[in-house]
N, C-alpha and C positions, 0 to 999 in steps of 0.2 A: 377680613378673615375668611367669608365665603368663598372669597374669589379663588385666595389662596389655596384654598383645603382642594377647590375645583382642578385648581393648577396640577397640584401633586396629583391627583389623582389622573390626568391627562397624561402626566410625563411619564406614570408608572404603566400607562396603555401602551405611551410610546417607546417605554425599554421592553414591554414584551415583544411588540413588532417588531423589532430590531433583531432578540433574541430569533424571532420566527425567519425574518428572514436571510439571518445567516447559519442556519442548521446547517444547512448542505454543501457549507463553502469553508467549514470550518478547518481552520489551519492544523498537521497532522505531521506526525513524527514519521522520519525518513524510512527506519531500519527497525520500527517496534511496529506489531501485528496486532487486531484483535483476536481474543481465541476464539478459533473456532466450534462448532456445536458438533456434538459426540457424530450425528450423521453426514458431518460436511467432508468434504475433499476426499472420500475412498472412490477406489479404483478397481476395476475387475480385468483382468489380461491374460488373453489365449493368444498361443500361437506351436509352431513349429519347430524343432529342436535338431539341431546334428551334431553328433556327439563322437570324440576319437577316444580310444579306450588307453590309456599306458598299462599295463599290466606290473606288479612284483617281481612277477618270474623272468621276466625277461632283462630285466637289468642283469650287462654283463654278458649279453649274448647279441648276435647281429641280430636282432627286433627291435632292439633299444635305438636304433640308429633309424627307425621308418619314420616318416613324414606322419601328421596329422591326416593326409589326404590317403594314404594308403591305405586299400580295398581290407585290407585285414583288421586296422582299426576302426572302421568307421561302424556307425547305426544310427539310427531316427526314430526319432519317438515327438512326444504333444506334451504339454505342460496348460496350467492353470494357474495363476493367483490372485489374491485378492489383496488388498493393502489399503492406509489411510495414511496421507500426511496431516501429521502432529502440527507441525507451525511449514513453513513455506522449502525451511533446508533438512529439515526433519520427519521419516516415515519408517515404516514395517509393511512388510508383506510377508505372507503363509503363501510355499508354492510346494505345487504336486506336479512332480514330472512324470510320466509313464512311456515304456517304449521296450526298446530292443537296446539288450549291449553286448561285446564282443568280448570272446575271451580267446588271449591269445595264447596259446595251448602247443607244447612241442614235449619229444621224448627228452630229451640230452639239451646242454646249454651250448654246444656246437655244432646240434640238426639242423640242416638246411628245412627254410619254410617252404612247403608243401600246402600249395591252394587247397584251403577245403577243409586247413587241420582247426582252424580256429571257429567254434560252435559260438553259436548267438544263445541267448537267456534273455528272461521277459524280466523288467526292472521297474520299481515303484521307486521314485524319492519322494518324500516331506522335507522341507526345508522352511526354516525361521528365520529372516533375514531384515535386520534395520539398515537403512540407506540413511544417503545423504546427496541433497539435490545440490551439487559444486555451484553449478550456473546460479543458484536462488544465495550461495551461501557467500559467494564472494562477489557478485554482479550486484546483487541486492534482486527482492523480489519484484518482475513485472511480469504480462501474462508476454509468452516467449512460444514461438517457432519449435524452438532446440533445446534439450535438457540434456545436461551431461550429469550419471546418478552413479558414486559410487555406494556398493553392498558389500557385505560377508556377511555369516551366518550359519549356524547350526543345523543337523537333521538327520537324517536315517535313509539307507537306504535297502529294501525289500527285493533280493532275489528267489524267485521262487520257482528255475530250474534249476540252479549249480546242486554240486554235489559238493561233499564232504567227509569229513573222516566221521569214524563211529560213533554211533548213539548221534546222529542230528537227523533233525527233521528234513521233511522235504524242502520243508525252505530256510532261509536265515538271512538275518539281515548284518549290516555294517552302518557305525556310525560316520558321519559326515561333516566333514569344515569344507565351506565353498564363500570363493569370493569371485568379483564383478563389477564388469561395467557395464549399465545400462543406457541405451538412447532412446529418448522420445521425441517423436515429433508429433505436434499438434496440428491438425487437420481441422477443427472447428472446435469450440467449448468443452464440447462431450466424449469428443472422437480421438485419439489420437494411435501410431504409428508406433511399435519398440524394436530394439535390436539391442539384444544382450549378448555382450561375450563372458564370458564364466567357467571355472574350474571349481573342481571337485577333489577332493580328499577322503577316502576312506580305507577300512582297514585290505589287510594283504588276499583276504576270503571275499572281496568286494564281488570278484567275478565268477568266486566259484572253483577258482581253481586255488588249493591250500599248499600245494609243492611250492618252496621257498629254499631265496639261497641269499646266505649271510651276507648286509652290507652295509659298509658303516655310516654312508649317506641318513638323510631323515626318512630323503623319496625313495630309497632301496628297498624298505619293507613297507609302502604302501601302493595301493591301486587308485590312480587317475585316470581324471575324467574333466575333457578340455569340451566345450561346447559352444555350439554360436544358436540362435533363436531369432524366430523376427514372428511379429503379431499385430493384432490388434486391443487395441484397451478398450475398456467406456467409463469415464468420470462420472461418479455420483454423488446425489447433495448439492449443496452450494459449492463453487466452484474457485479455489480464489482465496483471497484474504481481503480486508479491509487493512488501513493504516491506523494506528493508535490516534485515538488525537491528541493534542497537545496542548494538555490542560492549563500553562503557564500561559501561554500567547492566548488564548481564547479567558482566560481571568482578567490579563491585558487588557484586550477588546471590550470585555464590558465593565472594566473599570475606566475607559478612555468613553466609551459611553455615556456612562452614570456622570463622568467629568464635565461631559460634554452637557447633560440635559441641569447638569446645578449651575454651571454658568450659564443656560440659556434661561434660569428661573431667578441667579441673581444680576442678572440685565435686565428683565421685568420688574423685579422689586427695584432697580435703581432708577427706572424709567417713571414708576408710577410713583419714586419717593419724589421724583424731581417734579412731574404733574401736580403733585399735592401743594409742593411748595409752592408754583407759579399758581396755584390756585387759592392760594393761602393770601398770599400778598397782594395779589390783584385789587383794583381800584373798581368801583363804581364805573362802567363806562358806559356809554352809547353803544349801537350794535355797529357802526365805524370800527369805535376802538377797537371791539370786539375780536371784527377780523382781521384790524391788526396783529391784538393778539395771536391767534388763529394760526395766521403767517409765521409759523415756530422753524425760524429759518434754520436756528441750532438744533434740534430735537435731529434725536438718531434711533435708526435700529439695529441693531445685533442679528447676525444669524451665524449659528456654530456650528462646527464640524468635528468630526470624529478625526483621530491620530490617523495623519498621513492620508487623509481622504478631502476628497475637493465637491461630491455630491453632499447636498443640504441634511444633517442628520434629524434634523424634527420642522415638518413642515407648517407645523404652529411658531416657527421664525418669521414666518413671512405677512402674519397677519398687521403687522404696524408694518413693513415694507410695504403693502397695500395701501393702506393707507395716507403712506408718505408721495407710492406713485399718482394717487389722483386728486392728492393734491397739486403734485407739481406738473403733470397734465394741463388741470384745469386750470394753472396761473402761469403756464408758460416757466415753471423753472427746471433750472437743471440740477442732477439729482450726482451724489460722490456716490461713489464704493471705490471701500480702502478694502484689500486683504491681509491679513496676520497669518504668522504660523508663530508658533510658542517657538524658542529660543533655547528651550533645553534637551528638545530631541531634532535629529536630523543636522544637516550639513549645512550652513548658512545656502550655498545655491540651490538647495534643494527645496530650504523653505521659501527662499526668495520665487521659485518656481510653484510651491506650493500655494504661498499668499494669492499669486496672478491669478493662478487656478481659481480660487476660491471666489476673487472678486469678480472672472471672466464669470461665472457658474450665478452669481446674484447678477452682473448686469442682462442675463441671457434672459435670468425671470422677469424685471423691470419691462424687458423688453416685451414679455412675453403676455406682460401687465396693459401696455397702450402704450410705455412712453419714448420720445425717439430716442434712434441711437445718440446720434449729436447732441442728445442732453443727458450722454449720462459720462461721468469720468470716472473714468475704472482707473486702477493703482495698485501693485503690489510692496507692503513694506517689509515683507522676510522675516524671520522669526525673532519677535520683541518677549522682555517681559514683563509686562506693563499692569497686569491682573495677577490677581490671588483669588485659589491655588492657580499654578502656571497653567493647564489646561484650557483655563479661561480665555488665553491669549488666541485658541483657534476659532478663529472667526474674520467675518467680515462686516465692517461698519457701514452704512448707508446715512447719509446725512443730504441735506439739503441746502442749495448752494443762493 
């Protein structure tokens, strides 16, 4: 009973060790995240903005027809944001753009444009914007070169030269819908590269100028704002996600374990039922007979393995395989290893592949033991089920020839 109580109490060291040293290997769900901590994965990002203005007023007159690139639309200004991704396809950012914008400005809707007619105005936006990282959301999450991000998003924007009709203040704003695509490129962990294209939505006062002419379009009575950006970010916090793990394979694992150390505890109890009996019935002998007896040419040992693995799972197997080698060292015999694989998981050539394995991986120890190669006969018989529960079946027999 001593021995015994000793036993469990070894096998329970040895599913700790087990547990220890698969922390870090543990099997992990493909497309589920752990979540991250409130200060992980935010982002801070400046850069430089160019911006072409569509004005209200000019729908319906030859303005409506200039290019983004035309001297009359255009202005530059600086932005700021800051942002955090929620899970890997999932983020928000707050961005402040400030700069210069143009307003394009004529008498009549059939004046010819005249360099110089259209005044600039100093511009504030606030914008509130949730993304969505495409690359993370249909690729699946890995750390990546290239992100392709779409946004839209809510916000205001502050002119505070335009003019307007009575009773308003020196300044006034208009509210904002703007959407986007953002690109990043990743330079190193912390660093990486943007380029945003983006438009703007706001009311017809946007630039300041309130003359308006009736149109039954949506964009006929509003003021745009078409932009491109490019900058630099810095990632703060942890950087990244982890992978969920996958708490059903890893339940597996150390239920293929626990499987594994009760048949290696009832192979000792069967080994030492069977010592008892030859010790039971034994005769009176001389120390001859003795080592006759001694000479336990049938006697075996077990050593068991863990599902679908061929290194030794407790290396308290091998203390009667020691034994076995010096004996057959010191008499000149030659020693079997048979390999098993259980019969109810895997593919017959798989276990047949797996058994070889098993019993290569004990003749290597033998070997490793003093005894020669040429005496030892290796064998694999592929997946039987010859123990109860089935688990028991992984293993490799050593016996004595």
């Amino acid at each position: 009973m001593k021995k015994l109580m000793m036993l469990l109490a070894f096998c329970g060291l040895a599913s700790f060790a087990m547990a220890e040293t698969t922390t870090e290997s543990y099997p992990t769900l493909k497309h589920r995240y752990v979540t991250n901590g409130f200060w992980d994965n935010w982002f801070i990002d400046a850069g430089a903005t160019h911006l072409s203005f569509y004005s209200s007023q000019e729908h319906g007159s030859q303005y409506h027809k200039k290019n983004p690139f035309w001297p009359g639309r255009r202005s530059w200004g600086a932005e700021l944001s800051i942002g955090k991704w929620a899970t890997p396809a999932f983020g928000m950012r707050v961005k402040v753009q400030g700069g210069w914008g143009t307003q394009v400005n004529f008498q009549s809707w059939d004046d010819p444009y005249q360099k110089g007619d259209n005044p600039t105005f100093h511009q504030v936006n606030f914008e509130f914007q949730p993304m969505i990282n495409l690359t993370n959301l249909i690729g699946g999450y890995k750390p990546r070169v290239w992100n392709i991000i779409l946004y839209g998003g809510v916000g205001a924007l502050v002119n505070f030269d335009g003019t307007c009709a009575e009773d308003c203040d020196w300044s006034y704003w208009s509210p904002l819908l703007t959407v986007g695509v953002l690109n990043t490129f990743n330079l190193t962990k912390r660093l990486h590269l943007n380029l945003d294209v983006y438009g703007n939505m706001g009311d017809t006062n946007l630039d300041g100028n309130w003359k308006q002419k009736s149109e039954p379009r949506i964009f006929g009575t509003r003021d745009l704002q078409i932009g491109v950006s490019a900058g630099l970010g810095v990632n703060l916090g942890k950087v990244g996600w982890d992978n969920a793990p996958d708490m059903d394979a890893i339940l597996a694992n150390h239920k293929a374990q626990l499987d594994a150390l009760n048949a290696s505890i009832a192979g000792l109890e069967a080994e030492n039922a069977a010592l008892k009996n030859k010790l039971a019935n034994q005769k009176p002998v001389t120390k001859e007979v003795v080592k006759t007896v001694t000479e336990f040419g049938s006697t075996s040992a077990s050593v068991f393995f863990d599902l679908n693995k061929w290194n030794i799972a407790s290396k308290k197997d091998l203390v009667n395989v020691k034994e076995i080698a010096e004996y057959a060292k010191e008499h000149g015999k030659k020693v079997v290893v048979t390999g098993y694989a259980d019969s109810r998981t895997g593919s017959a050539g798989w276990n047949q592949t797996l058994s070889e394995n098993r019993a290569n991986t004990v003749k290597k120890v033998l070997m490793d033991m003093g005894v020669a190669e040429e005496n030892i006969e290796c064998s694999g018989q592929g997946g039987v089920d010859i123990l109860s529960p089935y688990p028991y079946n992984r293993r490799a027999v050593v016996t004595m020839k």
